[in-house]
C-alpha positions as CSV (number, residue, x, y, z in Angstrom):
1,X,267.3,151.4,-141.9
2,X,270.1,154.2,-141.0
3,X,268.8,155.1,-137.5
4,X,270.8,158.2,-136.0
5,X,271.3,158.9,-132.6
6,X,267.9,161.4,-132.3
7,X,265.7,158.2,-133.7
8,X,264.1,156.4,-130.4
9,X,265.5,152.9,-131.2
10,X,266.0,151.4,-127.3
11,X,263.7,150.2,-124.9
12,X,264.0,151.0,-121.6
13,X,262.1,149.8,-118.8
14,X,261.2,152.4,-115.7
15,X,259.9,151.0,-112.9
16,X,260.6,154.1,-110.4
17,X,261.1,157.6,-111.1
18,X,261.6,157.8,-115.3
19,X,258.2,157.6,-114.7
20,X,257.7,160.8,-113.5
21,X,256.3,163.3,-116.1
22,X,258.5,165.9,-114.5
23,X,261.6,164.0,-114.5
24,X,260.8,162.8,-118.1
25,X,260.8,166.7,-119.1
26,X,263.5,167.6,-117.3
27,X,265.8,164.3,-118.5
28,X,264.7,164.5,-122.1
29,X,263.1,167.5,-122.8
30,X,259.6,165.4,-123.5
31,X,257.0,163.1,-122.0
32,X,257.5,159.2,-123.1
33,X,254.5,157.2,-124.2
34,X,255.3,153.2,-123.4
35,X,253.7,150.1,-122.1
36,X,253.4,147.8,-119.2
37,X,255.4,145.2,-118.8
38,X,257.3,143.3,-115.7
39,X,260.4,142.0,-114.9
40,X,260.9,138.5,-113.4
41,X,264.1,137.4,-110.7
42,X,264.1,141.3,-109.4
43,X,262.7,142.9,-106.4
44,X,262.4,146.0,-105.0
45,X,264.3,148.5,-102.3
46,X,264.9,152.0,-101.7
47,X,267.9,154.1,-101.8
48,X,268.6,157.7,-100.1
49,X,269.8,159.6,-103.1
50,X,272.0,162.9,-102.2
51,X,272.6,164.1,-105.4
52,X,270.5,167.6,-104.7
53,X,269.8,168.3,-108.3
54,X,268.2,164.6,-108.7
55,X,266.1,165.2,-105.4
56,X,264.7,168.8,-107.0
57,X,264.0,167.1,-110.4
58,X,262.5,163.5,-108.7
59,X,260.6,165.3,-105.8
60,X,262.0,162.1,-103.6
61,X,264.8,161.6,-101.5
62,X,264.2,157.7,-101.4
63,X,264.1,156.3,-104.9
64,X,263.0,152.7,-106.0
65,X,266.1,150.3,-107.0
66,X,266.1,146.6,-108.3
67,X,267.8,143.9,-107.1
68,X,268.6,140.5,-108.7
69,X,267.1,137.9,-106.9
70,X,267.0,134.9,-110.0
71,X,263.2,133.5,-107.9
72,X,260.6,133.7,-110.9
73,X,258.3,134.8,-108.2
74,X,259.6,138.2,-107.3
75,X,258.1,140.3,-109.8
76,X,258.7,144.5,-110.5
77,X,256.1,146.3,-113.0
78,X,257.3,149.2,-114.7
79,X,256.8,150.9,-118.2
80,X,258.6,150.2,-121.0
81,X,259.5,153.3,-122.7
82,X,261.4,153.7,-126.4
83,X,264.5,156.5,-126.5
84,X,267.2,157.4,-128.8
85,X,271.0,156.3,-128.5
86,X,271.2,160.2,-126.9
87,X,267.9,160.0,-124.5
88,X,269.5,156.7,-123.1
89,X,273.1,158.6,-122.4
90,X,270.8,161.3,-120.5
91,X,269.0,158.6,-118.1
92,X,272.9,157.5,-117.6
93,X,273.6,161.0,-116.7
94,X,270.0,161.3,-114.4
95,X,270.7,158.1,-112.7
96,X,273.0,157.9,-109.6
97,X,276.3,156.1,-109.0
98,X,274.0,153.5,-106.9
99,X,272.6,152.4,-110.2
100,X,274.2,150.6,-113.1
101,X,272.4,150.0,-116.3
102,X,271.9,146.4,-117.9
103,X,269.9,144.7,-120.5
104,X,266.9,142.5,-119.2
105,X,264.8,140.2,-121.0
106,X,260.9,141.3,-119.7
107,X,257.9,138.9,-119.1
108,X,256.7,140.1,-122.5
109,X,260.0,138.5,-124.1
110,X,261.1,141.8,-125.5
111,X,265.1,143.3,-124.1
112,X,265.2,146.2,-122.5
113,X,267.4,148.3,-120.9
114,X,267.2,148.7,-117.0
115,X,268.9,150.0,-114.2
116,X,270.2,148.1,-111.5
117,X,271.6,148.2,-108.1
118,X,275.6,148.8,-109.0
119,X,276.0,146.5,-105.3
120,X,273.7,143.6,-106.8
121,X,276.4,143.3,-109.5
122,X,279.3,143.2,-107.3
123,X,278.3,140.3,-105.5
C-alpha cells in the first residue's frame, strides 16, 4: 500500500484536550472518530499553558499532561484517534513546548503516539 501524507495512517492517543471537538476543528480542519483505550505507568497533572492562541482554541488555561511513573497501577484513559503523517505534524504544532511526543504501547496492545511531559523525559 503507497500511503501519502493526507492518508490517516498513525494512531494517536488524546487523553486531554485533542479531545475537544473545537480544538479538533481548529487543529485539523475535522472532527476525529476513535476509541477508548488506556495507558498503563502514566499519571496525570496539569500545566498553565500561556501560549494565548492555544488558550482561545482549548477554552483552558490548565491543560492535562502525563507523566511516566513505570507502576502498572496508575492508569490515564484517553481516545485513540487515527491521523495522517500531516494531521500528526499539526498536533506537534498545537501542542506546547511543555509537551514532547513519544510512542506508547496502550493496554489494548496497539502503539500509539502520545504526548508527554518534555520534564518527565529529562529526568
Amino acid at each position: 500500500m503507497n500511503l501519502n501524507q493526507d492518508t490517516p495512517s498513525e494512531r494517536l492517543f488524546s487523553y486531554g484536550t485533542l479531545r475537544y471537538e473545537a480544538v479538533q476543528l481548529a487543529t485539523f480542519g475535522r472532527t476525529l472518530s476513535g476509541k477508548a483505550d488506556e495507558l498503563c505507568g502514566y499519571s496525570l497533572s496539569m500545566v498553565t499553558i500561556h501560549d494565548p492562541d492555544v488558550v482561545a482554541t482549548s477554552g483552558d488555561v490548565l491543560h492535562p499532561i502525563l507523566h511516566y511513573t513505570g507502576k502498572q497501577s496508575d492508569r490515564v484513559e484517553g481516545m485513540v484517534f487515527y491521523v495522517s503523517l500531516e494531521e500528526l505534524k499539526r498536533a506537534d504544532e498545537y501542542e506546547v513546548a511543555d509537551y514532547r511526543r513519544v510512542q506508547v504501547q496502550l493496554e489494548s496492545g496497539e502503539e500509539a503516539w502520545v504526548y508527554v511531559s518534555v520534564e518527565a523525559l529529562n529526568t
